[in-house]
C-alpha positions in Angstrom: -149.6 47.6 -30.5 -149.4 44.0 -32.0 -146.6 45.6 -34.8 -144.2 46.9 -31.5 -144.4 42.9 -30.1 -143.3 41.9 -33.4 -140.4 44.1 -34.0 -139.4 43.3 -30.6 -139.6 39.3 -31.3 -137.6 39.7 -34.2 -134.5 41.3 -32.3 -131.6 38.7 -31.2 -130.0 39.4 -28.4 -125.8 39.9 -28.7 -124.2 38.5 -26.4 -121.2 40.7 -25.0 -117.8 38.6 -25.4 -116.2 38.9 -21.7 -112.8 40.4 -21.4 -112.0 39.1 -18.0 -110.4 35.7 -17.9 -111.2 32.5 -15.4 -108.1 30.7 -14.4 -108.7 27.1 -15.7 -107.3 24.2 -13.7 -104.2 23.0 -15.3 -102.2 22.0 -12.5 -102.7 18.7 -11.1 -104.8 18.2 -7.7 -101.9 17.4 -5.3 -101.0 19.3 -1.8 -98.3 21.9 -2.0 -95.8 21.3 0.6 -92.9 23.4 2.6 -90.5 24.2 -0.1 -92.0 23.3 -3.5 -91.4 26.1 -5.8 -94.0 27.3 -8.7 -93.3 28.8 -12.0 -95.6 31.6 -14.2 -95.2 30.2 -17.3 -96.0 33.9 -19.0 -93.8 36.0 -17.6 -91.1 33.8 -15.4 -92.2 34.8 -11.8 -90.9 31.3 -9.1 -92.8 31.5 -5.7 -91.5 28.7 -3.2 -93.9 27.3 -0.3 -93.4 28.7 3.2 -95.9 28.1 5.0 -99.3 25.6 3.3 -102.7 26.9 4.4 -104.2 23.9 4.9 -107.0 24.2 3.0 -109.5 21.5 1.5 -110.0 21.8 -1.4 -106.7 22.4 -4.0 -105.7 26.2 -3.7 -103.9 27.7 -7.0 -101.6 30.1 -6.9 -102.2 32.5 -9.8 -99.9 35.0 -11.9 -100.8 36.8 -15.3 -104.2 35.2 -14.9 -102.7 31.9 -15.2 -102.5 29.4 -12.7 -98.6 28.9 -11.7 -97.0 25.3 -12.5 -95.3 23.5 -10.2 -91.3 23.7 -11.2 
């Protein structure tokens, strides 16, 4: 029994490389306002501000897994 809790100490763990990806926060931490226009910077998308949420914290809006930069 003590050789199993040996072999199984001298394992190492992989770890699993994850193939989703986390927006980061590249924009800056302003409010959007009526009008203002953001840009995908991968494939060219512009969304323009109809209507702000009104949220508290800063809310980004995200395309190709990027968060969108304001134009």
């Amino acid at each position: 029994m003590a050789e199993k809790k040996a072999a199984a100490k001298g394992k190492t763990a992989v770890k699993k490389a994850s193939t989703k990806s986390t927006p980061t926060r590249k924009t800056a931490a302003k409010k959007m306002a009526k009008g203002q226009s953001y840009a995908c910077d991968v494939c060219g998308l512009v969304v323009t501000v109809d209507e702000v949420c009104g949220c508290v914290g800063v809310c980004d809006i995200v395309c190709c897994g990027e968060p969108m930069q304001a134009a």
